[in-house]
C-alpha positions as CSV (number, residue, x, y, z in Angstrom):
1,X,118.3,-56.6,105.9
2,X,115.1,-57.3,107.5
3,X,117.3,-58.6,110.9
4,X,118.9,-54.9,110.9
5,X,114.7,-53.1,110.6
6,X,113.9,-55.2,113.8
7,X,117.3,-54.7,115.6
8,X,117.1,-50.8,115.2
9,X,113.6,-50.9,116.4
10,X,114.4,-50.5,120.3
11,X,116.6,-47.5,119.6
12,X,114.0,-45.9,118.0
13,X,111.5,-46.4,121.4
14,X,113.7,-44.5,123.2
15,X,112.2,-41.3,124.8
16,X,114.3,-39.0,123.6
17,X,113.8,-40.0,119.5
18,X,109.8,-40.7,120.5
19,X,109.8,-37.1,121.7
20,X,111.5,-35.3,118.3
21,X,109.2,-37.2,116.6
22,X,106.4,-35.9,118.2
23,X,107.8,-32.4,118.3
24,X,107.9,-32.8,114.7
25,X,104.8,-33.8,114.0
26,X,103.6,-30.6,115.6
27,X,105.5,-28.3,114.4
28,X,104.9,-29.4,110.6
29,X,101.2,-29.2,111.2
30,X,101.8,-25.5,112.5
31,X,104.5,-24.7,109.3
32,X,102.0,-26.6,107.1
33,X,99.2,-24.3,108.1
34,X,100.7,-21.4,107.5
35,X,100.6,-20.5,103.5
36,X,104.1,-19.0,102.6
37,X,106.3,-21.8,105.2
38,X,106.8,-25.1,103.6
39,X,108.5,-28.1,104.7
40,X,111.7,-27.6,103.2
41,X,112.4,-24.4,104.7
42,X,111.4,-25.5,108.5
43,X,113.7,-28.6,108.5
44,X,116.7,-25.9,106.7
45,X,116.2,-24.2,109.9
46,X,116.1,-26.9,111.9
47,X,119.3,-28.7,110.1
48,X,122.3,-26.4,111.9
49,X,120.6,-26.9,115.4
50,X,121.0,-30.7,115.1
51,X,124.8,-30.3,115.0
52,X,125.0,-31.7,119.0
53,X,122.3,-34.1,118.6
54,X,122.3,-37.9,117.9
55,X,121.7,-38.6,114.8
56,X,118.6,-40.6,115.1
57,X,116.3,-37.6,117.7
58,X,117.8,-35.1,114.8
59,X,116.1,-37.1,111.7
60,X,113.1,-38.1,113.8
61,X,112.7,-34.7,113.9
62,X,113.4,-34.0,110.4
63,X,110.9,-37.0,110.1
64,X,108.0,-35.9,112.2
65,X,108.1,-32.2,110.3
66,X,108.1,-33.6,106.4
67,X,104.6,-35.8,107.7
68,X,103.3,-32.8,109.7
69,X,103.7,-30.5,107.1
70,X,102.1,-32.4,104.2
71,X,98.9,-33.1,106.6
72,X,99.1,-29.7,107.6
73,X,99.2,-27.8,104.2
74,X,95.1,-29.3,103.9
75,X,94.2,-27.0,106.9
76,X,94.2,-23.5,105.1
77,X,93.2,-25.7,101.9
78,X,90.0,-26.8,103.4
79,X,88.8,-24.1,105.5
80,X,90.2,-20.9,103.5
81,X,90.9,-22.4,100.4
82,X,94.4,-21.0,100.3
83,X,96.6,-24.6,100.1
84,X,99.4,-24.3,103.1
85,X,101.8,-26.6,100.2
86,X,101.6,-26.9,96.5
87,X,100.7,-30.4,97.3
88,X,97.1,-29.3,99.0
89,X,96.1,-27.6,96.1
90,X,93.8,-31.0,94.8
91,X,92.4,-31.0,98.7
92,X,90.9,-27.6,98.0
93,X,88.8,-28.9,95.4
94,X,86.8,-30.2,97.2
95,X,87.5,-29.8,101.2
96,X,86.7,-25.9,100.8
97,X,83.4,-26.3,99.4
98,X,82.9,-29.1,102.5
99,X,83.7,-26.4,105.0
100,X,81.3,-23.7,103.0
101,X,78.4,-26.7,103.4
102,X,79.6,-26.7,107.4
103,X,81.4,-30.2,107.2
104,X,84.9,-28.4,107.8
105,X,85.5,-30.1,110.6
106,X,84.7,-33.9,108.7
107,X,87.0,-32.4,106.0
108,X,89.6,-32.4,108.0
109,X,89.4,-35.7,109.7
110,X,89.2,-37.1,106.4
111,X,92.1,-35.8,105.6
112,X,94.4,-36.5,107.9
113,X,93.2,-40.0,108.4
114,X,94.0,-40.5,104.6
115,X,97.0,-38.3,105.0
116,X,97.8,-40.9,108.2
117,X,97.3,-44.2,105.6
118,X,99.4,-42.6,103.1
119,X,102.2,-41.6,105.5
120,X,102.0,-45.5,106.6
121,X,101.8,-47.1,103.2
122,X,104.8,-44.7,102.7
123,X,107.0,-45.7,105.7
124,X,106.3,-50.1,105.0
125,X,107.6,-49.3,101.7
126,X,110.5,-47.3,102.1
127,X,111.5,-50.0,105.1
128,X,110.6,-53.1,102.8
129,X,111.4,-52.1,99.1
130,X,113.7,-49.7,98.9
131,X,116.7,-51.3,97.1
132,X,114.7,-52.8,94.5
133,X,112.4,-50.0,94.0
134,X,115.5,-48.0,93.7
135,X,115.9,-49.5,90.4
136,X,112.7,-48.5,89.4
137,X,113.8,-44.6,88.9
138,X,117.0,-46.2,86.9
139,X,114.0,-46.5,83.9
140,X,113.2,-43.2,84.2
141,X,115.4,-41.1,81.7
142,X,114.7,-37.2,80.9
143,X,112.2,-39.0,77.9
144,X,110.6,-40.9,80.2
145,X,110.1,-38.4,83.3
146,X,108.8,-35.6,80.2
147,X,105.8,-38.1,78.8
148,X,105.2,-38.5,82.8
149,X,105.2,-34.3,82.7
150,X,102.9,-34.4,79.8
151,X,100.3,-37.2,81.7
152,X,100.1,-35.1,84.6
153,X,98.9,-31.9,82.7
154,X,96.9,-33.6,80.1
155,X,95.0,-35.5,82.9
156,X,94.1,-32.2,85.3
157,X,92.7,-30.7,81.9
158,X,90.9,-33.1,80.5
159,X,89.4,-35.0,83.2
160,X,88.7,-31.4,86.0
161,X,85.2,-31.5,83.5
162,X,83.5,-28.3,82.9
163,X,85.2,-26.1,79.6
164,X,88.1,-27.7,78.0
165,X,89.0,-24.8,76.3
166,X,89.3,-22.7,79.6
167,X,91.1,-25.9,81.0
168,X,93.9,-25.6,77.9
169,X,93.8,-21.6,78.4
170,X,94.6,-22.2,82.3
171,X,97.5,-24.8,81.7
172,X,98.9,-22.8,78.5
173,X,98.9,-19.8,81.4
174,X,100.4,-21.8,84.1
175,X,103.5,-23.0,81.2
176,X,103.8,-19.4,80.3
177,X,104.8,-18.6,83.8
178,X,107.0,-21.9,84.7
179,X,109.4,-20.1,81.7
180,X,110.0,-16.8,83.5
181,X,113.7,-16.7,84.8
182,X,117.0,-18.3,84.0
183,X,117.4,-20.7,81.1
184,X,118.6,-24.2,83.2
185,X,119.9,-25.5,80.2
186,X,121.7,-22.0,78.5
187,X,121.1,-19.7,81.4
188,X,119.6,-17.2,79.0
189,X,117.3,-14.5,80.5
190,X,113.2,-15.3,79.9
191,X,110.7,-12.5,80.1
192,X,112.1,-11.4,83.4
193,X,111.8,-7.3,81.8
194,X,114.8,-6.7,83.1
195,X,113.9,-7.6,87.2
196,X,116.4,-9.8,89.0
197,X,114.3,-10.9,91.5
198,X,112.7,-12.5,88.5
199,X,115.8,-14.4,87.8
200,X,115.5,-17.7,89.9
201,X,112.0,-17.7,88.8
202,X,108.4,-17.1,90.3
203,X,108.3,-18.8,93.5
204,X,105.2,-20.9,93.2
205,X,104.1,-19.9,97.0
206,X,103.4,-16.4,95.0
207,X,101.8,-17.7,92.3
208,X,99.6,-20.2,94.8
209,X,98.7,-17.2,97.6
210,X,97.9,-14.9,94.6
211,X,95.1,-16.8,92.7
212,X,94.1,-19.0,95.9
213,X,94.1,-16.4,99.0
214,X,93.0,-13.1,97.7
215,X,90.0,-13.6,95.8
216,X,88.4,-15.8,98.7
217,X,89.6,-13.2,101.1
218,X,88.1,-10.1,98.7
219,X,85.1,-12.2,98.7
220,X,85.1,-12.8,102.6
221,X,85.1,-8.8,102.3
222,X,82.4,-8.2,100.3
223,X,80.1,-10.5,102.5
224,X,78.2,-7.7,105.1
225,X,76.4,-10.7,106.5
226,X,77.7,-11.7,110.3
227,X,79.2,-15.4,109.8
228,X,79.4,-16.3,113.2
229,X,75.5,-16.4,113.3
230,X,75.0,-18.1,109.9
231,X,77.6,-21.3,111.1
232,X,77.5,-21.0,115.0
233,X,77.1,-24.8,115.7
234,X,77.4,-26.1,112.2
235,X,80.7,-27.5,112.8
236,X,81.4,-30.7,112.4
237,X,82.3,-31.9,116.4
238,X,81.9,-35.6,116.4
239,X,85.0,-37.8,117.9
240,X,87.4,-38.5,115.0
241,X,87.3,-41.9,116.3
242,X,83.7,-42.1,115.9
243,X,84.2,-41.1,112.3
244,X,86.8,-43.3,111.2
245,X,84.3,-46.1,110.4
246,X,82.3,-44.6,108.5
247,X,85.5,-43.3,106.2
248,X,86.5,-47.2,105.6
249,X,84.3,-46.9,102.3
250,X,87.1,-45.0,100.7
251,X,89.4,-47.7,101.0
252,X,89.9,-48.5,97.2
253,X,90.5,-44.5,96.8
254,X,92.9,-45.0,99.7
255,X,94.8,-48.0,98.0
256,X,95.0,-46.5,94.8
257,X,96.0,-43.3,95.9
258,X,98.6,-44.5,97.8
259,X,100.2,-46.9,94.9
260,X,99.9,-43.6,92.8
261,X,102.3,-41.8,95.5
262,X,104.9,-43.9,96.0
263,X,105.3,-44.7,92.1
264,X,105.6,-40.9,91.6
265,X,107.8,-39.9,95.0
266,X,110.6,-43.0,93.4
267,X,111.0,-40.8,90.3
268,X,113.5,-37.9,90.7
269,X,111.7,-34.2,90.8
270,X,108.2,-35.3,90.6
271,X,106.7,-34.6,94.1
272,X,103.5,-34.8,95.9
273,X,101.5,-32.1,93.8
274,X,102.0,-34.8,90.9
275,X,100.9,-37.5,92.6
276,X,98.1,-35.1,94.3
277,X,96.6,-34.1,91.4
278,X,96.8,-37.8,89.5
279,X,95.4,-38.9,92.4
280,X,92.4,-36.7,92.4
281,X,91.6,-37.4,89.0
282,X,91.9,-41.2,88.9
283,X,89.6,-40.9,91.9
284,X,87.3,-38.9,90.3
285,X,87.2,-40.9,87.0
286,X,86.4,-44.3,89.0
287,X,83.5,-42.2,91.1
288,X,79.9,-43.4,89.8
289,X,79.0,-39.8,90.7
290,X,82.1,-37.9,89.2
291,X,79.6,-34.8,88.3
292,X,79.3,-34.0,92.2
293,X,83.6,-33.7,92.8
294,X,84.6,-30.3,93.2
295,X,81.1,-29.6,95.1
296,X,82.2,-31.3,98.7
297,X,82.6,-34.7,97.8
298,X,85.2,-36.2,100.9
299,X,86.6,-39.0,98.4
300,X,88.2,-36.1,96.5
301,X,89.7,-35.1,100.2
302,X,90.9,-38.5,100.9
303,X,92.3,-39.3,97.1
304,X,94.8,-35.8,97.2
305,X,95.8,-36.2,100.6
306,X,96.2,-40.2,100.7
307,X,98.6,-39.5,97.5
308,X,100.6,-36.6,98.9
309,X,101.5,-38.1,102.0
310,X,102.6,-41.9,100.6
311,X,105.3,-39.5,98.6
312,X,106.7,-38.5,101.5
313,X,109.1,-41.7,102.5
314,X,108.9,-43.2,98.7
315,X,110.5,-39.7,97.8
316,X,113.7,-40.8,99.7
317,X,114.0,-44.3,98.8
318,X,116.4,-42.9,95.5
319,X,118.0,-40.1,97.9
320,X,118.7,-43.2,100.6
321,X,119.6,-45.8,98.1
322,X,121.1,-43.8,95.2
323,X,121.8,-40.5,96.9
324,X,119.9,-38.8,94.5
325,X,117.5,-36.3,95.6
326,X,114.2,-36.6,94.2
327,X,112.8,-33.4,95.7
328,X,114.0,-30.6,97.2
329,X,112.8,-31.8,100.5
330,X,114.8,-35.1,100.4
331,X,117.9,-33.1,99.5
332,X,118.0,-30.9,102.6
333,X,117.0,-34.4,104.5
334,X,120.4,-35.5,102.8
335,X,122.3,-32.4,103.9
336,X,121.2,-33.5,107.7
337,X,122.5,-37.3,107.1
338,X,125.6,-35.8,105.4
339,X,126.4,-33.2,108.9
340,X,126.2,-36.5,111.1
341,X,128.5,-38.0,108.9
342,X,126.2,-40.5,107.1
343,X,127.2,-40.8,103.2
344,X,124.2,-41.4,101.2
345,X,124.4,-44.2,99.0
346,X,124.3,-48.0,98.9
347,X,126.9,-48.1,101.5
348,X,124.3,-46.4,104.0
349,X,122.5,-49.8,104.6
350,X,125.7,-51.5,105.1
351,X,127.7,-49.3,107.4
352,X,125.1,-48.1,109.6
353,X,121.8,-50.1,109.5
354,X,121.1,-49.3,113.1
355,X,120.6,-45.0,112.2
356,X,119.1,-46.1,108.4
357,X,116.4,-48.4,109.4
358,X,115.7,-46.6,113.1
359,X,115.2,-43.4,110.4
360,X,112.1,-45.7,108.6
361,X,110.8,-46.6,111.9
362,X,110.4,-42.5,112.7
363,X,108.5,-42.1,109.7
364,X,106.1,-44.9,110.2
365,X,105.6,-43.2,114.0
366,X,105.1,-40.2,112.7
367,X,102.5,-41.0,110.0
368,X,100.9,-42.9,112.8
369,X,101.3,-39.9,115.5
370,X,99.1,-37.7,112.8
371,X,95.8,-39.4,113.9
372,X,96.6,-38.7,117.5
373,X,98.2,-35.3,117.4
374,X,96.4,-34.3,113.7
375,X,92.9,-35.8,114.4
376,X,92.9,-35.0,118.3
377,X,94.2,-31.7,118.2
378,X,94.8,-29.3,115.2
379,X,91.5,-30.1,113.7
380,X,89.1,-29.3,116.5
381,X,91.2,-26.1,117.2
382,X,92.2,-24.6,113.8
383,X,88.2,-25.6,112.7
384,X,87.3,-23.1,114.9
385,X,88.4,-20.2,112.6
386,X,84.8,-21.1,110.6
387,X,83.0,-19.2,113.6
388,X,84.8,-15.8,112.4
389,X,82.8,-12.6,111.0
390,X,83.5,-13.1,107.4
391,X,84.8,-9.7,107.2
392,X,87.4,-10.2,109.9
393,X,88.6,-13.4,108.9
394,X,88.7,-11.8,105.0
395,X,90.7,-8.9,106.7
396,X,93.1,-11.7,108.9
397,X,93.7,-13.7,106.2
398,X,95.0,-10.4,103.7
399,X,97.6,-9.5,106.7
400,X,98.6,-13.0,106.7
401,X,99.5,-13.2,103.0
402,X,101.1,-10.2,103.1
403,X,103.3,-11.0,106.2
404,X,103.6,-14.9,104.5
405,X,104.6,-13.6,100.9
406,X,107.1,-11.0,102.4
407,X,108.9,-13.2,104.8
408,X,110.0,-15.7,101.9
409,X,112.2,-13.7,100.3
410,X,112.1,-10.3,102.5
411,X,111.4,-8.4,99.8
412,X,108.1,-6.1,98.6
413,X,108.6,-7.9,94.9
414,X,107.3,-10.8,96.0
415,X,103.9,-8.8,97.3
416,X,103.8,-6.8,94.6
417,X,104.0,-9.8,92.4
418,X,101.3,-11.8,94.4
419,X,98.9,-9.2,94.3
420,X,99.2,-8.8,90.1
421,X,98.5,-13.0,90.4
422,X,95.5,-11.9,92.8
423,X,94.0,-9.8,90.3
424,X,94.3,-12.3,87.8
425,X,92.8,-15.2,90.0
426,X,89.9,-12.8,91.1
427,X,89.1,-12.2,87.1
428,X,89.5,-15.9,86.5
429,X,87.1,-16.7,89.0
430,X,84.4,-14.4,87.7
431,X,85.2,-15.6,84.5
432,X,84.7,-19.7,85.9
433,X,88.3,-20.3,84.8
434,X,89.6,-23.4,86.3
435,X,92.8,-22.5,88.9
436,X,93.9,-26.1,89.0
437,X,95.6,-26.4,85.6
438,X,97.4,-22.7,86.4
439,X,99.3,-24.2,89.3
440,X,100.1,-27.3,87.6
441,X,101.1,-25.7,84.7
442,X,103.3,-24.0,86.8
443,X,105.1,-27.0,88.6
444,X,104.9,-29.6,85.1
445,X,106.2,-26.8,82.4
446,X,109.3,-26.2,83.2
447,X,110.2,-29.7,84.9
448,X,108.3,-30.7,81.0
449,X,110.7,-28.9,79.0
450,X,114.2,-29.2,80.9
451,X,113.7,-32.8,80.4
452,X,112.6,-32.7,76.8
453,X,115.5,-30.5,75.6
454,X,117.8,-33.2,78.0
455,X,116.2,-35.8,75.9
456,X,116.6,-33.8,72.4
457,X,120.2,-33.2,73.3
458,X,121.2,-36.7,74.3
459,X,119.8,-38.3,71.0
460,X,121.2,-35.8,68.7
461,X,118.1,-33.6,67.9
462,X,116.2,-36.2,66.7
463,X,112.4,-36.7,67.7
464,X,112.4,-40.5,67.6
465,X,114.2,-40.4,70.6
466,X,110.9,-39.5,72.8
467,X,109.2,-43.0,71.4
468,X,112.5,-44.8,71.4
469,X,112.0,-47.0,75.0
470,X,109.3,-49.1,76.3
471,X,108.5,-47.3,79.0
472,X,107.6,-43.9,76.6
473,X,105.6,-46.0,74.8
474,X,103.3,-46.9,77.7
475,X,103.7,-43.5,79.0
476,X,102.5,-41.9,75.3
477,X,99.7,-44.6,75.1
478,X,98.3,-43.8,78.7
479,X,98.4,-40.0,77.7
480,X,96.5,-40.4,74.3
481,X,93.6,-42.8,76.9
482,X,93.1,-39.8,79.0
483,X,92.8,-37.5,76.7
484,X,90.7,-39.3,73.8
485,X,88.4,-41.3,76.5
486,X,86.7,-38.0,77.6
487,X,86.2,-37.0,74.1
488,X,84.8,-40.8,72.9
489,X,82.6,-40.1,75.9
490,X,81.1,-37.3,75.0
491,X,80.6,-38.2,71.3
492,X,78.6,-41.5,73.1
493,X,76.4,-39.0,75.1
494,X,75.5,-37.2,71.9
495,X,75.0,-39.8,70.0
496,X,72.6,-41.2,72.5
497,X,71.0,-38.0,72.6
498,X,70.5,-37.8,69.0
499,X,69.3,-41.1,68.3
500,X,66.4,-40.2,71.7
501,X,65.5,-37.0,70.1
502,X,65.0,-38.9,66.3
């Protein structure tokens, strides 16, 4: 096996395949920056083009977009706070309120240097582990990958601080909306009022550029001050290579992060706003000042993008192995191996090694190419858009919702829609409700309760069933830590208090 990495390794240094990946790369920093593109749809688009092409420039390509993309959904995130992917929500958390302090521009070269890491951890796996990690998503039934659900939302609620009842209220809000649309299961209508376009669901693009996008931008409205003169110069211009050294004190974040997104890209339909946001909050909960994350702390930058970006190549390593998509990204990747007539599956490695393991290489180039083309480039340009009047960049950003929203579907629904969501988020905001359970409400509730009704159905309607392996058990024991450790906590603190005051 290892023979067959090194053999397909001068294939790969070809110019032709060095150049898609690099093309790649670009272009998934552009699609990542722009809220309303994903990477999904730019490598659908891309896919019937590669018909001609040799296989290996086509998936370097395919490559270089998937690692731009998840770097470049943090751009937005940081500087507008509208996440370009659902997977940059966690980087807003923090990285906006960087770019309000006028460390934008650090925000950003911490983010794709840990977006870089990640990508690499990523890639070594994928090339080193991937049949036996394989076997690691054979544990993972519809029980299992629920409890997994459950952790995810239990752990942005409880451990986001601040009002746990407003946390609960935003999650219970975020489920509520994951239900809208088709039954999976029965294919029964849910409170879709009669609207087809509400049949496939609410697109969570929508739902993201509604609570995320418009109230900033109504703010940025509101402000009659001149930004320009305010931040003129406050930009952070220093030589990403300069900065890397003093980033290397994340490094536990970045190792922990990164062990956290390859675990959760293995498992089928779990994705990088999983591993994001778990990410985030085991970052936050091994900080010694956790009270300062969410004001412009960079670790909470480095955790959510380190995370998102070591799902990228882990998410294939079932699609590869198994050919089982994991995310919807690594199925269209699996449509473009399946038009060059590669069959996805165990028999991949074996009948053609040379276009398998040149594939790995492309991804480790590209995560690499993101310091260069990420670091050198697109953040000392797009940082720039900090030196705006606030009431032009407010006004900019509202076109560009409007245009983004409308071009996903072509159809006014989808503003209309995304301006009711806007109207919420503003409200929430006044009201200091947390957005960050909403969205992961949104991707966990459904995902949640298709799996638990799977579960439900294969053992007969009977509950044991959701305790019945080893693995739920672990999974239902890590779920009761994180919720009953804040609480033991804060009874501590109290107690403390009381026996001070006495």
């Amino acid at each position: 096996m290892y023979g067959n990495l090194i053999d397909a390794l001068p294939a790969v240094l070809s110019l032709g395949n060095l150049a898609a990946v690099v093309i790649g790369v670009i272009a998934g920093i552009c699609v990542g920056a722009l809220p309303g593109l994903s990477a999904t749809m730019a490598i659908s688009v891309l896919i019937p083009f590669t018909f001609g092409m040799d296989p290996l420039v086509a998936l370097g390509m395919m490559a270089g977009i998937y690692n731009g993309a998840m770097y470049g959904g943090s751009i937005p995130a940081v500087l507008l706070r509208i996440p370009g992917t659902p997977a940059a929500v966690a980087t807003s958390f923090d990285g906006y309120p960087m770019a309000q302090q006028g460390r934008g521009g650090y925000a950003l070269q911490v983010a794709v240097v840990s977006s870089a890491i990640g990508g690499i951890v990523s890639a070594l796996v994928l090339m080193l582990l991937a049949p036996p990690l394989a076997k690691v998503t054979l544990l993972f039934g519809p029980t299992e990958i629920f409890w997994v659900a459950v952790f995810g939302m239990s752990a942005i609620v409880f451990l986001l601080g601040g009002d746990v009842l407003k946390g609960l209220i935003s999650a219970a809000f975020g489920v509520f909306v994951s239900l809208v649309g088709a039954d999976t299961i029965t294919g029964a209508e849910r409170y879709t009022f009669g609207h087809l376009e509400l049949l496939d669901g609410i697109n969570i693009v929508v739902l993201l550029v509604g609570l995320y996008a418009l109230p900033p931008a109504i703010g940025l409205l509101e402000e009659v001050r001149d930004f320009d003169t305010q931040n003129t110069g406050r930009l952070n211009t220093i030589s990403i290579w300069k900065a890397i050294p003093g980033m290397l004190k994340y490094w536990k974040t970045w190792v922990r992060s990164s062990v956290i997104g390859v675990f959760v890209g293995i498992l089928p339909g779990a994705g990088g706003s999983m591993a994001a946001f778990l990410s985030y909050n085991e970052a936050r909960r091994a900080s010694k000042n956790p009270e300062e994350w969410g004001k412009g702390e960079p670790e909470g930058v480095a955790a959510s993008e380190t995370s998102n970006n070591a799902d990228t190549a882990a998410a294939l390593i079932p699609a590869l192995t198994l050919g089982i998509p994991g995310t919807a990204v690594a199925a269209v990747m699996l449509g473009g191996l399946l038009i060059h007539g590669l069959q996805p599956g165990p028999m991949l490695f074996r009948d053609n090694p040379g276009i398998v393991f040149g594939f790995m290489w492309q991804f480790l180039f590209a995560a690499v190419l993101l310091i260069f083309l990420g670091g050198a480039l697109a953040t000392n340009s797009f940082a720039q858009v900090l030196r705006l009047p606030r009431p032009l960049l407010g006004a900019i950003i509202i076109a560009l919702v409007f245009i983004g929203v409308y071009s996903i579907n072509g159809r006014m629904f989808d503003v209309y829609l995304m301006l009711g969501f806007g109207l919420i988020g503003y409200f929430m905001d006044k009201l200091k409700f947390p957005l960050p359970p909403v969205v992961l409400g949104l991707i966990l509730g459904g995902f949640a309760e298709q799996n638990l009704r799977l579960a439900l159905r294969i053992g007969g309607g009977d509950w044991s069933i959701l305790a019945a392996s080893p693995t739920a058990k672990i999974l239902i024991a890590m779920i009761l830590l994180v919720v009953l450790a804040p609480l033991f906590s804060r009874w501590l603190r109290a107690r403390k208090t009381h026996r001070a005051n006495a």
